[in-house]
C-alpha positions in Angstrom: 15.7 4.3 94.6 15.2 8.0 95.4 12.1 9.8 95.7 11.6 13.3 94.0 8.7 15.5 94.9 6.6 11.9 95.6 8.0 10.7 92.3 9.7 7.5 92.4 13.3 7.5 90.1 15.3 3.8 89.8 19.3 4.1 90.6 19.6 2.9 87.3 18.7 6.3 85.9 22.2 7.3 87.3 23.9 4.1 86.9 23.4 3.8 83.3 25.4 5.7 80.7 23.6 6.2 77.5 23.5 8.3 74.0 21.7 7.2 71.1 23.8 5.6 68.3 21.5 6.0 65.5 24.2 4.8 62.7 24.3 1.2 64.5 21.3 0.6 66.1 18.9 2.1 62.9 16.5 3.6 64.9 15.0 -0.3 65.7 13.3 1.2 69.2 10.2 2.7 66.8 10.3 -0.9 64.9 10.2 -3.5 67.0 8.0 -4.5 70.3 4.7 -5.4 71.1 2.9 -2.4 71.2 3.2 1.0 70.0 4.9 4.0 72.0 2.7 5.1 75.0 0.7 8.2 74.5 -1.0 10.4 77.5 -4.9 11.6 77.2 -3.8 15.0 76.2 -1.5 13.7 73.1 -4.1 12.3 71.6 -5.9 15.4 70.2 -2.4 17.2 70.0 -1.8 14.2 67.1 -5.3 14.3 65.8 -4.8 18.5 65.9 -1.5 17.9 63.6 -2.1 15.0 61.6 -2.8 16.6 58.1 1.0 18.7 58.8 2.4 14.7 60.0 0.9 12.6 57.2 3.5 14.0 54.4 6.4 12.7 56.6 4.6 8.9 57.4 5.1 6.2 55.1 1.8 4.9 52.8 1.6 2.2 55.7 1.6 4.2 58.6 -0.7 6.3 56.5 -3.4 3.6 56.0 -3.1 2.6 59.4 -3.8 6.0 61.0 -6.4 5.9 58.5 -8.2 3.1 59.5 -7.6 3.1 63.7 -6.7 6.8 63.9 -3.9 8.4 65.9 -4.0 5.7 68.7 -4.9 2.3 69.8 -5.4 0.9 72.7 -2.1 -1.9 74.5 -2.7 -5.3 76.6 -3.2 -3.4 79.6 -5.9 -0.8 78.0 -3.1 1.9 78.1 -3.6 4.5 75.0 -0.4 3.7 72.3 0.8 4.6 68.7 -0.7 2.3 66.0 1.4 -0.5 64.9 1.9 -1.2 61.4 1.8 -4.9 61.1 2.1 -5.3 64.7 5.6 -4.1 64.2 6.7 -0.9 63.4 5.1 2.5 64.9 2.7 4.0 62.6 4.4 7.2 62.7 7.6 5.9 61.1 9.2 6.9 58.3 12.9 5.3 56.6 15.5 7.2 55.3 19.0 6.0 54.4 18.1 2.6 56.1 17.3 4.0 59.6 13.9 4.7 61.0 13.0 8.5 62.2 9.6 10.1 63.4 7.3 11.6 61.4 6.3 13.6 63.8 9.4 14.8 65.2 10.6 16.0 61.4 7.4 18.0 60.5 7.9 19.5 64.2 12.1 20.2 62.9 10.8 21.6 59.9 8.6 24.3 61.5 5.6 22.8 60.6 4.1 21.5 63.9 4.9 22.7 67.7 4.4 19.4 68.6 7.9 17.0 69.2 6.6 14.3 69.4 4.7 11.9 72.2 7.0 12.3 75.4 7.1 8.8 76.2 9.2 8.7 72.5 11.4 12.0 73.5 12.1 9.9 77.4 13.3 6.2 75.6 14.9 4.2 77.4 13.2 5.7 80.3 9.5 4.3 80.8 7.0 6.2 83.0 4.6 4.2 85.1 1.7 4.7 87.4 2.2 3.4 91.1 -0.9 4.5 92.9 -1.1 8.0 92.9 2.2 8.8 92.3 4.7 7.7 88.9 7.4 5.9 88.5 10.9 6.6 86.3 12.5 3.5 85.3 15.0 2.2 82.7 14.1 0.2 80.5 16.2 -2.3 79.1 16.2 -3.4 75.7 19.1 -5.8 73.2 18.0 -2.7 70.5 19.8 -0.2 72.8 22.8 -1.5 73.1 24.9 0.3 70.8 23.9 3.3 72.8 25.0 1.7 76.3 28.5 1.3 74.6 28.5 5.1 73.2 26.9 6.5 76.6 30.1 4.4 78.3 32.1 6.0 75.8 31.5 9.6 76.0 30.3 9.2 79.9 27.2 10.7 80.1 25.1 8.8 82.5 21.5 8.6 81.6 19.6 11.4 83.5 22.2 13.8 81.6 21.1 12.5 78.5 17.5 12.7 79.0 18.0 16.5 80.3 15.3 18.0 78.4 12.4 15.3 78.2 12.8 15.2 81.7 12.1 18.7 82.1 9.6 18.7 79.7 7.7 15.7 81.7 8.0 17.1 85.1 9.9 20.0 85.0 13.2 22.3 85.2 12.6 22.5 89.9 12.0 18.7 89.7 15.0 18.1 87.5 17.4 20.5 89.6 16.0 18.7 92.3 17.1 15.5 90.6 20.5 16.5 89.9 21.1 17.6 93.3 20.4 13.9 95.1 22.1 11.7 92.6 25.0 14.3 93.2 25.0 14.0 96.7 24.8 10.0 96.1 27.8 10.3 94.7 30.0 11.7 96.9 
């Protein structure tokens, strides 16, 4: 475990080599689970903010569902999250040519929206938690990513490579440099 400007990082976020592999694993980390994707206080009005440029992308599902609970719900632990459609699939989802994509990240490609999506969604596999005062960077390890364990292997990009730029955008390009230097030195 290293510690990053009071931020806690696992040694598996250097151990593990990883790159999505959207043909094989169909985009099944928005479908399944028990709860939608985590959202932080401030995403919540982004999404409400950039719902009507969202809603043309969703599926009528998700679009009843946002609807009726609005952009968020709450999980087991009282932790804001994405609506679930049918206590499956992220309200937010949308299929095309069998694999699931982000409705919020397409009107955000198409110019519509500034918005990416929720960074929780951009950091996947990596979960941030709340220890105390400070947060915690993990890996989280799930059957639906294994095609992207095998890929990651394959083209040898370890994890924290990968996940360059939502780390950045989470804490920031002096925390990541900071990052890079003490798994490097690890390393050696």
């Amino acid at each position: 475990m290293l510690i990053i400007d009071k931020i806690l990082v696992s040694d598996a976020i250097k151990d593990t080599y990883f790159a999505c592999n959207l043909q094989a694993c169909k985009g099944d980390c928005c479908v399944a689970g028990d709860a939608g994707a985590p959202l932080e206080e401030e995403e919540i009005s982004i999404l409400e903010d950039v719902l009507d440029e969202v809603i043309p992308y969703m599926s009528q599902e998700g679009k009843e569902v946002v609807d009726w609970t609005g952009v968020f719900e709450y999980d087991t632990e009282g932790e804001y999250v994405t609506p679930l459609v049918k206590d499956e699939e992220c309200a937010f989802v949308y299929v095309k040519d069998g694999i699931s994509f982000c409705a919020i990240e397409q009107a955000y490609l198409e110019g519509k929206i500034k918005f990416q999506k929720p960074v929780s969604c951009h950091l996947y596999p990596i979960r941030i938690k709340k220890v105390g005062e400070t947060e915690a960077v993990n890996y989280d390890t799930w059957s639906v990513c294994a095609p992207a364990l095998i890929k990651g292997k394959t083209v040898g990009v370890p994890l924290y490579q990968y996940l360059k730029v939502p780390l950045i955008r989470k804490f920031g390009s002096k925390w990541y440099a900071k990052l890079v230097v003490a798994l490097e030195k690890e390393q050696m």
